[in-house]
C-alpha positions as CSV (number, residue, x, y, z in Angstrom):
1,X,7.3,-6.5,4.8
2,X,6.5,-9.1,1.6
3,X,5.7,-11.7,0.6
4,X,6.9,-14.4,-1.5
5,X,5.1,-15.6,-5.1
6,X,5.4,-19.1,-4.3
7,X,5.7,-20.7,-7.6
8,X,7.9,-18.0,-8.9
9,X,10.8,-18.5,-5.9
10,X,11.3,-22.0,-7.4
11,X,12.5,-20.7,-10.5
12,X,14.3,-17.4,-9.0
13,X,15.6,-18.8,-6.3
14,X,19.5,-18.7,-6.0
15,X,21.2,-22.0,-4.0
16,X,24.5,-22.6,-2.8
17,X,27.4,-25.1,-1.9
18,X,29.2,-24.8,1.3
19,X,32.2,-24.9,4.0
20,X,32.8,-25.3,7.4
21,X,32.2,-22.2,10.8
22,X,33.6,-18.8,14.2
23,X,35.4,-16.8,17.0
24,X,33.9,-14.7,19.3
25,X,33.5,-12.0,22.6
26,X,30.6,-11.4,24.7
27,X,28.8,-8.4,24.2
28,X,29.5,-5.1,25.9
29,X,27.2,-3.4,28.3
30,X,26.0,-1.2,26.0
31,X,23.9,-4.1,24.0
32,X,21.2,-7.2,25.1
33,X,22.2,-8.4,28.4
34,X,23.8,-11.6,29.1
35,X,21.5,-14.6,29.6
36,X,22.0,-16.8,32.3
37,X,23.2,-19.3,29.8
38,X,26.9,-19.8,28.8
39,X,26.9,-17.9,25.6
40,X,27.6,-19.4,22.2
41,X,30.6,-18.8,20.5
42,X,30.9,-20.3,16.7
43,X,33.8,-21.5,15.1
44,X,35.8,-19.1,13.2
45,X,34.4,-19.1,9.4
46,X,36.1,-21.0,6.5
47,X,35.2,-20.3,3.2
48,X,35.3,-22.4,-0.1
49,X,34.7,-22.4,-3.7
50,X,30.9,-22.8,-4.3
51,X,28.9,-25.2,-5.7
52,X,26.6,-23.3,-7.4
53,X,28.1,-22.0,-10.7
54,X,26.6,-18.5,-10.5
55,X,27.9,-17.9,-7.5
56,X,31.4,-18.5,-8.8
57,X,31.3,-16.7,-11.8
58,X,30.8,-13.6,-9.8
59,X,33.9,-14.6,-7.2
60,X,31.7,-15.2,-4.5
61,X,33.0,-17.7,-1.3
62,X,30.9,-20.4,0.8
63,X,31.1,-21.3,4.1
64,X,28.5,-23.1,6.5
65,X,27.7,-21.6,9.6
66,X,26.8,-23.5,12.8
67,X,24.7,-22.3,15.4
68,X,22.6,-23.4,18.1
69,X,18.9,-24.3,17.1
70,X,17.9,-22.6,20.4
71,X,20.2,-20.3,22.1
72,X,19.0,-21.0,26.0
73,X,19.9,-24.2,25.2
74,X,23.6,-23.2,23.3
75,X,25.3,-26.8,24.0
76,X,21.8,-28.6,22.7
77,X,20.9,-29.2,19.3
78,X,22.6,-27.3,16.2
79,X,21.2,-25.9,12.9
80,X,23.4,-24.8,9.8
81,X,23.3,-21.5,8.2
82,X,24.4,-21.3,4.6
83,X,26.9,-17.9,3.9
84,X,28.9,-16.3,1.5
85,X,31.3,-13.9,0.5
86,X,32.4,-11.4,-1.9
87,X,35.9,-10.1,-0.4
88,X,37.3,-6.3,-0.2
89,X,39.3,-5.5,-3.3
90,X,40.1,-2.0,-1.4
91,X,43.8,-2.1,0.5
92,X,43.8,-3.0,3.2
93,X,44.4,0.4,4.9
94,X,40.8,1.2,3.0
95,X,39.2,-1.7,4.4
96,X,36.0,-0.5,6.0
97,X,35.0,-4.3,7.5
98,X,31.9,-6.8,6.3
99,X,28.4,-5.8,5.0
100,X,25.9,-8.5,5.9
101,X,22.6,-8.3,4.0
102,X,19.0,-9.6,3.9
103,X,16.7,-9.5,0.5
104,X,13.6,-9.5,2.6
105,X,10.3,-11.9,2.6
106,X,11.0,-13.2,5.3
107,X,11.7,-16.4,3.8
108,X,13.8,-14.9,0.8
109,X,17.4,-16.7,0.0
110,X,20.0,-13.9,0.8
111,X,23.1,-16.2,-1.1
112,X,23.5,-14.0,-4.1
113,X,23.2,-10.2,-2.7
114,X,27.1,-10.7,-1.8
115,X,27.3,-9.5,-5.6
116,X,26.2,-6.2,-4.3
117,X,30.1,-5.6,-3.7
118,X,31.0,-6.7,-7.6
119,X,32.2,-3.2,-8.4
120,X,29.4,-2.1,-11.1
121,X,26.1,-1.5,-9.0
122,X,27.1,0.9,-6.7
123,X,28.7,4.1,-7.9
124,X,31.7,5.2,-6.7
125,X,34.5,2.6,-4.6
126,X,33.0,2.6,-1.4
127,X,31.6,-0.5,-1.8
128,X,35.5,-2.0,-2.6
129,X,36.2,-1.7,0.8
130,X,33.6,-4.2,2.3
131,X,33.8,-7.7,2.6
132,X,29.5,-8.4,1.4
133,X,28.3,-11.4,3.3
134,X,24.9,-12.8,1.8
135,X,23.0,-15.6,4.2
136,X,20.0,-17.9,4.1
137,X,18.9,-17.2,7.3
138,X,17.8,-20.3,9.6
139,X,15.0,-22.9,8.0
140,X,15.8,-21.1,4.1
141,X,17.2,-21.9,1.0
142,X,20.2,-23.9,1.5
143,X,20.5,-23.6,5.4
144,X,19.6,-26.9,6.8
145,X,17.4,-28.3,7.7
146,X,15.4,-25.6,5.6
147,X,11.7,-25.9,6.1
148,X,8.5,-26.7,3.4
149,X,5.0,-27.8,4.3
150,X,2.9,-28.9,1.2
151,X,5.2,-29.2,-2.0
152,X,2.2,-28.2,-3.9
153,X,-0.2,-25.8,-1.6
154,X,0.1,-22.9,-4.8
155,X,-1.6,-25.2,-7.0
156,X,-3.3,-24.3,-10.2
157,X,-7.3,-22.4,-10.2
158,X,-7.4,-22.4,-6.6
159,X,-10.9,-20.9,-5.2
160,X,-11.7,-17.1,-5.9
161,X,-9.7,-14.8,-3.6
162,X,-12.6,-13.2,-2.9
163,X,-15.2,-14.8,-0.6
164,X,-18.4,-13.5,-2.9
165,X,-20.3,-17.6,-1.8
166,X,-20.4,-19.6,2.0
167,X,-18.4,-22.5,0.2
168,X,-15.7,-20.3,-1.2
169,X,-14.6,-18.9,1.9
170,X,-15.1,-22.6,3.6
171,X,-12.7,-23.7,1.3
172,X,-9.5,-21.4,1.6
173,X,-10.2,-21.8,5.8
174,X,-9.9,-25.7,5.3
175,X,-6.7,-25.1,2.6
176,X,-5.2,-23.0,4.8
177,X,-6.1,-25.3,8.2
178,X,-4.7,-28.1,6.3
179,X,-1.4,-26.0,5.5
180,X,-0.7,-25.1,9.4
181,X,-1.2,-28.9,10.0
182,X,1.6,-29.7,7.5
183,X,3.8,-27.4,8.7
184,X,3.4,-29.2,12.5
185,X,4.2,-32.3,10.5
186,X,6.8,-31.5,8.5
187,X,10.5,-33.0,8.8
188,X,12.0,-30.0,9.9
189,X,8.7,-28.7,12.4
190,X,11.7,-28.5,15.1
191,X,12.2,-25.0,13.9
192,X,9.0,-23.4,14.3
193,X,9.6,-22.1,17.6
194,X,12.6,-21.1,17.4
195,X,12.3,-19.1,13.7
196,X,11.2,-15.3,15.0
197,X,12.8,-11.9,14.0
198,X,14.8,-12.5,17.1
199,X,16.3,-15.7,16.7
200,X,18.0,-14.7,13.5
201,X,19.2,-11.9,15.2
202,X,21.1,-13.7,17.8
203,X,22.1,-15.6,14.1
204,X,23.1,-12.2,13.0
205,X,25.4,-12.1,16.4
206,X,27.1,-15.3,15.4
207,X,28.1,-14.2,12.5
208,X,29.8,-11.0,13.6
209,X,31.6,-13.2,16.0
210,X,32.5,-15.9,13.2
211,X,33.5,-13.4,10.8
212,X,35.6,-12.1,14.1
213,X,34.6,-8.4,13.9
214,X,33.5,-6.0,16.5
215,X,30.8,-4.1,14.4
216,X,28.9,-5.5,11.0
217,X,27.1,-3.0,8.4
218,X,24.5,-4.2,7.2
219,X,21.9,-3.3,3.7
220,X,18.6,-4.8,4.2
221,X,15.6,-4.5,2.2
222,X,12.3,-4.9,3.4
223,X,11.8,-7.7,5.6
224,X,15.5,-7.2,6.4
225,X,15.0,-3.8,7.2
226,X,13.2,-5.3,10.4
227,X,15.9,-7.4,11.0
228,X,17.9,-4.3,11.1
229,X,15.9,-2.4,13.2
230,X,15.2,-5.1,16.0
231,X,19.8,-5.8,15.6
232,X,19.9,-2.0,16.6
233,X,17.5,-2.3,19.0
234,X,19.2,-4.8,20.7
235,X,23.0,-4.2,19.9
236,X,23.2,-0.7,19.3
237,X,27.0,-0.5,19.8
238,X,27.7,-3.3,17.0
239,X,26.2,-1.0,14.4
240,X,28.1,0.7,12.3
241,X,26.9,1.7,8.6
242,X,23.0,0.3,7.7
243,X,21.4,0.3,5.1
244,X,17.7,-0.1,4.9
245,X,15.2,0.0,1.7
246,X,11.6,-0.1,2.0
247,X,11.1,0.2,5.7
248,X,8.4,-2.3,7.8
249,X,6.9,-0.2,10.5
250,X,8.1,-2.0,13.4
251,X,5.0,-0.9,15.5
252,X,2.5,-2.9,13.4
253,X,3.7,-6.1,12.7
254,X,2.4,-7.9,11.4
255,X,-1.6,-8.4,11.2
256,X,-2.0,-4.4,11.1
257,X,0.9,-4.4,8.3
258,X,-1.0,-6.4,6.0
259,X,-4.1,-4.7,6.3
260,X,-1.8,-1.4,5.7
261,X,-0.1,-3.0,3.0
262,X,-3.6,-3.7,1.1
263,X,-4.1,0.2,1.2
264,X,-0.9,0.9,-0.5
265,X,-1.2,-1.9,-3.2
266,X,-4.3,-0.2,-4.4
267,X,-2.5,2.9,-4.8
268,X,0.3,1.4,-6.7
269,X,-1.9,-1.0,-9.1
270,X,-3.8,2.1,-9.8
271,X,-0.8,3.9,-11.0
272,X,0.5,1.0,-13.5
273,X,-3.6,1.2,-14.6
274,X,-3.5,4.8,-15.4
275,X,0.1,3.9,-17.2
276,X,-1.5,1.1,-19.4
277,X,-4.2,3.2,-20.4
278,X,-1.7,6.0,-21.6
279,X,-0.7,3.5,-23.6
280,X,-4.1,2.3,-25.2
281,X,-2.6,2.2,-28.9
282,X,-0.3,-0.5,-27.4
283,X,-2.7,-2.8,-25.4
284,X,-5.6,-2.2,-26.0
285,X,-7.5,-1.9,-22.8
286,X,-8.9,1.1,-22.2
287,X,-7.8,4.9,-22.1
288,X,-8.6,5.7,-18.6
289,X,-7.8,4.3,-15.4
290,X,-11.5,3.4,-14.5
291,X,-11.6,1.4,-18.3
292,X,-8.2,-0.7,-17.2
293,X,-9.4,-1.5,-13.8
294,X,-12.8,-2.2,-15.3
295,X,-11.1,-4.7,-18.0
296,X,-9.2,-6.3,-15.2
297,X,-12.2,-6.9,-12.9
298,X,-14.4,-8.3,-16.1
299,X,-11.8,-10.8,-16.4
300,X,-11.4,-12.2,-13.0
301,X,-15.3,-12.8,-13.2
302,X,-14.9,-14.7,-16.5
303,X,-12.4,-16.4,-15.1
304,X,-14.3,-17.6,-12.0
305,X,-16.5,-19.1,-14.3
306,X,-14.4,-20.6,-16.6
307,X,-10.6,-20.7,-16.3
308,X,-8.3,-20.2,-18.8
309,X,-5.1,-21.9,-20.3
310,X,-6.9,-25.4,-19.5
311,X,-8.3,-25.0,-16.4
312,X,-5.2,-23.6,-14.9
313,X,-5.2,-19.7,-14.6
314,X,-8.2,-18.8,-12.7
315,X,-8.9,-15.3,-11.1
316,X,-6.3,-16.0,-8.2
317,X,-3.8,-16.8,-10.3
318,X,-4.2,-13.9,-12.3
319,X,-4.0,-11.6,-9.6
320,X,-1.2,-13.5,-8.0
321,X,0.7,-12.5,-11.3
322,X,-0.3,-8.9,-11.8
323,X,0.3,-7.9,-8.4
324,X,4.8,-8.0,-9.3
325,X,3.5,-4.8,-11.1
326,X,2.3,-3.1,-7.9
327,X,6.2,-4.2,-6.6
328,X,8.3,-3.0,-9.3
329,X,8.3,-1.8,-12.6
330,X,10.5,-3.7,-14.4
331,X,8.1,-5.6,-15.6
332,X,5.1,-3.1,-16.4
333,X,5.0,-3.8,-20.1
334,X,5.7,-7.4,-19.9
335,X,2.4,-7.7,-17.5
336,X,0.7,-5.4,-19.8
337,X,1.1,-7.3,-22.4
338,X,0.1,-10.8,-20.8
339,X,-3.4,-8.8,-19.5
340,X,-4.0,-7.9,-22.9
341,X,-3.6,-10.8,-24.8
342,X,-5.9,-12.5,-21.9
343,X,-9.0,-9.4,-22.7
344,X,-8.2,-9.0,-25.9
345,X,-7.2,-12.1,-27.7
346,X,-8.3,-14.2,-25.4
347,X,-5.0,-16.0,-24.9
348,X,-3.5,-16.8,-21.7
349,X,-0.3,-18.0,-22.7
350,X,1.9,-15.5,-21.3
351,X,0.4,-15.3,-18.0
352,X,0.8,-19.1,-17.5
353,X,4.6,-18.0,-18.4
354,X,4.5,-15.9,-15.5
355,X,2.5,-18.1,-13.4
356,X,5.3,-21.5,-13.9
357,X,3.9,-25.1,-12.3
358,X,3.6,-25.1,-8.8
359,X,5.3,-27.8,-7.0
360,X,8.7,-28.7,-5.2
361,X,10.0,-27.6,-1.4
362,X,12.1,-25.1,-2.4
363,X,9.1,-23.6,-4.0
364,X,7.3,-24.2,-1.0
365,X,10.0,-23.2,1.6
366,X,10.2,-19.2,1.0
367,X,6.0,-19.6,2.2
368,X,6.8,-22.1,4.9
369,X,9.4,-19.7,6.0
370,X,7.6,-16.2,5.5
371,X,4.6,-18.0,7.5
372,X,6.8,-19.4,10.4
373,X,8.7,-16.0,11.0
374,X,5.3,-13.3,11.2
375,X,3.0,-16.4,12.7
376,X,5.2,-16.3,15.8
377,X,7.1,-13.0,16.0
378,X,3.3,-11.6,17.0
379,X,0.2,-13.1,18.1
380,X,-2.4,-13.5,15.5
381,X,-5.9,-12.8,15.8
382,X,-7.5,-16.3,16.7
383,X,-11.2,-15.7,15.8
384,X,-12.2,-15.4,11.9
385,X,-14.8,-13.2,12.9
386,X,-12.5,-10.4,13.6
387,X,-10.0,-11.4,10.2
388,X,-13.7,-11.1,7.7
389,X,-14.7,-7.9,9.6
390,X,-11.3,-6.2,9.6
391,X,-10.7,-7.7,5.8
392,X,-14.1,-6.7,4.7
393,X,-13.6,-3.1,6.1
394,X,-10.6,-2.7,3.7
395,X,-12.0,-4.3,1.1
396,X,-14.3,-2.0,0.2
397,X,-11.4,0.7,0.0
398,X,-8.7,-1.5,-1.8
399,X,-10.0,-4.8,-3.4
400,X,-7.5,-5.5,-5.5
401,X,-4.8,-7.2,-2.8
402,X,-7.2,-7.2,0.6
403,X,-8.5,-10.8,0.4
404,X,-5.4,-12.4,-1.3
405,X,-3.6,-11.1,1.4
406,X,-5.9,-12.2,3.7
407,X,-5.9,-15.9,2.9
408,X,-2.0,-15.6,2.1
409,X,-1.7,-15.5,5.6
410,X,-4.5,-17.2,7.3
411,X,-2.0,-20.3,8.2
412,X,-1.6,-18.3,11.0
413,X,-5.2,-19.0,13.0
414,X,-4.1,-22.0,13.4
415,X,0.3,-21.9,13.2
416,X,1.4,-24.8,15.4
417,X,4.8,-22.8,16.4
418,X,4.3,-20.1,20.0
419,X,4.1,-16.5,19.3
420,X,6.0,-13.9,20.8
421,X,5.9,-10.4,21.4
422,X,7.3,-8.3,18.6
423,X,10.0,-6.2,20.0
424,X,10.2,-2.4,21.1
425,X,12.3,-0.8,18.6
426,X,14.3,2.3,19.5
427,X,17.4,3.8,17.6
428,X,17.9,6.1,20.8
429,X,21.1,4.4,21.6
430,X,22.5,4.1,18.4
431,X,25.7,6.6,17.5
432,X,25.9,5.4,13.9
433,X,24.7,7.0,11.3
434,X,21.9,5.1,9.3
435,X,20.7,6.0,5.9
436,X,16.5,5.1,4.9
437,X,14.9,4.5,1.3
438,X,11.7,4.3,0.4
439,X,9.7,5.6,-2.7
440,X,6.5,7.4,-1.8
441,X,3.7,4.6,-2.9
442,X,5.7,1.3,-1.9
443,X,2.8,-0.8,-1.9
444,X,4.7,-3.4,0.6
445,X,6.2,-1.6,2.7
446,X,4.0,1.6,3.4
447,X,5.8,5.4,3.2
448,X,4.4,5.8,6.5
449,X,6.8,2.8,7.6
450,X,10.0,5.0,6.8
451,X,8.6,8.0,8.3
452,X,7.8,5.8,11.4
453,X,11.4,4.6,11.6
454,X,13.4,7.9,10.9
455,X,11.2,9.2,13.6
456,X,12.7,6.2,15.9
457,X,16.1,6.6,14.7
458,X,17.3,9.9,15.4
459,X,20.3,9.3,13.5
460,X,18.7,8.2,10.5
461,X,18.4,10.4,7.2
462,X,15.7,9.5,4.4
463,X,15.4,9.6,1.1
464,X,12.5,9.5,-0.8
465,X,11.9,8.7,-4.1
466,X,8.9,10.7,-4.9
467,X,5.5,9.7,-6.5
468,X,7.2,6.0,-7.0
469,X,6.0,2.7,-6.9
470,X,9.1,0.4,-6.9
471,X,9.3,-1.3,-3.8
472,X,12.9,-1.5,-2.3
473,X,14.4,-0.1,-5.2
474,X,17.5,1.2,-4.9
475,X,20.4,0.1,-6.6
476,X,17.9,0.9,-9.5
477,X,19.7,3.3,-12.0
478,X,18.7,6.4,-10.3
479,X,21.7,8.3,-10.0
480,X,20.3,10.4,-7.1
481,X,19.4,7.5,-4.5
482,X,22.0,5.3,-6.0
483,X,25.6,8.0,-5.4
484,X,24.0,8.9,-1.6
485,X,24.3,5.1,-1.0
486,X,27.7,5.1,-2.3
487,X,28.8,8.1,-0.7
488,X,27.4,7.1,2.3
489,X,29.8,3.8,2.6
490,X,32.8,5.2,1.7
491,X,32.2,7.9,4.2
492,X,29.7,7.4,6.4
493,X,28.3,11.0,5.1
494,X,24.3,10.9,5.2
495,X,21.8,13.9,4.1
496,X,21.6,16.5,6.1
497,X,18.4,15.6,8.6
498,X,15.4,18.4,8.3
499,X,13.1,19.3,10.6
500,X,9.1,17.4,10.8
501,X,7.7,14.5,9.7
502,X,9.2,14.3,5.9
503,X,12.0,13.0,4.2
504,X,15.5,14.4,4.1
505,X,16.5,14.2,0.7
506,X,14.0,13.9,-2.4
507,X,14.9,12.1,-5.7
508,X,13.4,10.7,-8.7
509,X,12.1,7.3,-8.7
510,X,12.8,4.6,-10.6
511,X,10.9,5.2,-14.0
512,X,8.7,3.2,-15.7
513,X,9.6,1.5,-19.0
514,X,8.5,2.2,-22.6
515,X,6.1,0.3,-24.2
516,X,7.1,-2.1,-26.9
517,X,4.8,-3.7,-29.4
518,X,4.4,-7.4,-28.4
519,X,4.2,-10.0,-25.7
520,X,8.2,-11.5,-27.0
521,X,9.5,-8.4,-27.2
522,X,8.7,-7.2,-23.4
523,X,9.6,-10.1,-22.2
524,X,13.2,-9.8,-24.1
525,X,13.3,-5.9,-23.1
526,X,12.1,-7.1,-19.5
527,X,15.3,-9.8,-19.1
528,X,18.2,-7.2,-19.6
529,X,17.3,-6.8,-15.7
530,X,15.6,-10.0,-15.0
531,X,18.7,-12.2,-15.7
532,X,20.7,-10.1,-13.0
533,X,21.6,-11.9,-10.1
534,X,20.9,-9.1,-7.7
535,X,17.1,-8.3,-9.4
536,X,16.7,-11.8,-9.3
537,X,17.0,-12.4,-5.8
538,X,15.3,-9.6,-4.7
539,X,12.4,-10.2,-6.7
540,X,12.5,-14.2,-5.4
541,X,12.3,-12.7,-1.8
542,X,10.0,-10.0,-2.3
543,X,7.0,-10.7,-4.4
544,X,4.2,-13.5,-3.6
């Protein structure tokens, strides 16, 4: 599971234009029982040219999606989901059906991963023969109405993350408070009982049935990994090939996650530390771990007391931007660089660059959106008492993410949408073969997530990327990972399962960069990738 940098989905973000609806069959007995209901059935897709110009230059399709806003009520109000498409190139005889996928978040726009079918990402031709179907699932991005609370909540120098004074801690309760409240105001508050794991699901349903197929495949990373897992759960005979990269442990979400989640993100920022300092003659900030860390620390203290770049970039800000390095490394020497300049040169110029203004509701809505979804697939713990203890615990083991991720999600105390209870996942039933990624220190989405799932998945292989960092990274340039996945579509053919509590197949991970010698130059060296729309949306959906 992730979480989204707020004010860096406003300018990562991918949107769409759109078209018009489905067919469809009830399900068989082998999937979630009928309800008592009449169940939906959507109008038959239709899809268009886009309006968004990205989209077209890569030949994707839009269509509009309508569905019911709560499906016990199927004939009552109606919400829009925003698709598209990137059609089979394969013959016909070759075609293998349609590849939904999620980018994660939850709250992440999923418009632009139908490029994942262009032709020159995955190896091999396997990926010809799909129809790739990207979605903004219900309340995001361009599905309507698509849900923000406060426009500017990720504001510049908000209080310290961590609660070292009485008043700092009063003050992200009352921010946070005063969030929840917004959201219960806010024009489009109808969703937020009806926005759970499970709801896009039954979403996920109605689009097999508009796209008038008996089974989807599916790639999900992260967050959509859970989607995955709870769609097999409930439909296990509509499964055919998945997918999933960087696997939430379905058995802790998601209060436990995040505490799990600190844990690993001290892990993987210690790694890009000890890479830093191998590369003192660069930046400049020490040539051991403990010197890096120590540099890092010094700063968010001087930045308490006075912020930097006028006032703006205080010691939450700077950890908001450092932590993309304990996602991916892509951008390890770019975030280098910015750290140094700040210790060294004192100039904070590049990590304002990486921290851009705040504001707007499409910055706001992948928050809103991550927020509504794990408030109210689980019940949050309602007394603070227990959220400072638990925090505090960690804390002392992993301060780098613990209280950041703490206050990221305090909303929830007070969410004003009903919770639920998170559903039992099981694979038991589910013929298909299903291929896992993870690397070994995915500070999002913990190793021991993947290992939880293959355990629950009997016919699931893993493959590890091992001693990496890069959180759902595949698709990355490692040849290893990347011709399994492609194998794997064109022939369903997954690694050869092993016996115990371990991976199935071990490969490289995705290595870190090389240094270069300035500020401009990683951030030219850094936009090779950067620019690309699949990187693109992945990070928007991924990082906070």
């Amino acid at each position: 599971m992730s979480k989204k940098l707020l004010v860096l989905a406003s300018a990562l973000a991918v949107l769409l234009g759109g078209a018009a609806a489905v067919p469809a069959q009830a399900a068989p007995g082998g999937d979630e029982p009928a309800t008592a209901a009449k169940p939906f059935t959507p109008k038959k897709l239709r899809f268009a040219r886009c309006a968004d110009p990205q989209l077209t230059q890569n030949k994707i399709q839009c269509a509009t999606l309508r569905v019911p806003l709560d499906y016990a009520k199927p004939r009552g109000a109606t919400i829009k989901l925003a698709v598209t498409r990137l059609k089979h190139r394969s013959s016909a005889k070759r075609y293998q059906g349609v590849m939904l996928t999620n980018p994660g978040g939850p709250g992440g726009s999923g418009l632009g991963l139908a490029v994942l079918g262009r032709g020159d990402i995955i190896p091999g031709t396997g990926d010809d023969e799909y129809d790739w179907i990207g979605f903004d699932p219900r309340g995001v991005g361009s599905s309507r109405p698509a849900l923000s609370c406060d426009p500017d909540y990720a504001g510049y120098d908000r209080p310290p993350y961590e609660p070292t004074t009485p008043a700092i801690e009063r003050a992200w309760l009352a921010k946070a408070a005063a969030y929840s409240k917004d959201c219960g105001n806010a024009s489009a508050s109808r969703l937020l009982d009806h926005v759970r794991t499970t709801d896009n699901v039954k979403d996920m349903e109605s689009l097999r049935k508009a796209l008038g197929r008996r089974q989807i495949n599916f790639y999900g990373f992260s967050y959509g990994t859970y989607l995955a897992q709870v769609y097999a759960t409930k439909h296990p005979t509509r499964v055919r090939r998945f997918v999933m990269d960087g696997n939430v442990d379905p058995t802790r979400v998601w209060y436990r996650s995040n505490l799990d989640q600190d844990l690993a993100f001290e892990k993987s920022i210690n790694v890009w530390f000890t890479w830093v300092a191998s590369h003192d003659d660069v930046y400049g900030l020490g040539t051991t771990r403990a010197a890096v860390s120590k540099a890092y620390y010094d700063e968010l203290d001087q930045l308490a007391a006075k912020p930097a770049a006028g006032g703006k970039i205080g010691p939450s800000e700077l950890n908001d931007v450092l932590l993309q390095a304990g996602y991916y490394v892509f951008g390890w020497d770019e975030l280098a660089h910015a750290l140094s300049d700040l210790v060294v040169r004192d100039d904070a110029s590049a990590v304002l660059g990486l921290y851009p203004a705040p504001g707007g509701k499409q910055a706001d809505n992948g928050n809103a959106m991550y927020l509504a979804t794990v408030c109210t697939d689980a019940r949050w713990p309602s007394s603070f008492a227990r959220i400072r203890r638990d925090n505090v615990a960690v804390d002392k083991r992993a301060p780098f993410e613990t209280w950041a991720n703490a206050w990221f999600n305090q909303p929830c105390v007070n969410w004003p949408g009903g919770s639920g209870r998170p559903v039992k996942v099981t694979g038991r039933k589910v013929d298909s073969k299903v291929l896992l990624i993870s690397e070994t220190l995915d500070g999002a989405t913990p190793y021991s997530g993947s290992l939880k799932v293959r355990r629950l998945f009997p016919s699931a292989s893993l493959v590890e990327g091992v001693g990496g960092t890069t959180h759902a990274g595949s698709l990355s340039g490692v040849a290893c990972v990347d011709r399994t996945i492609g194998r794997y579509l064109k022939t369903g053919k997954v690694p050869k399962r092993v016996s115990g509590n371990r991976s199935d197949k071990q490969c490289a991970p995705v290595p870190a960069p090389k240094p270069t010698t300035s500020t401009d130059a990683a951030r030219r060296s850094t936009s090779s990738t950067g620019d690309d729309l699949l990187r693109r949306t992945l990070t928007a959906a991924q990082v906070r």
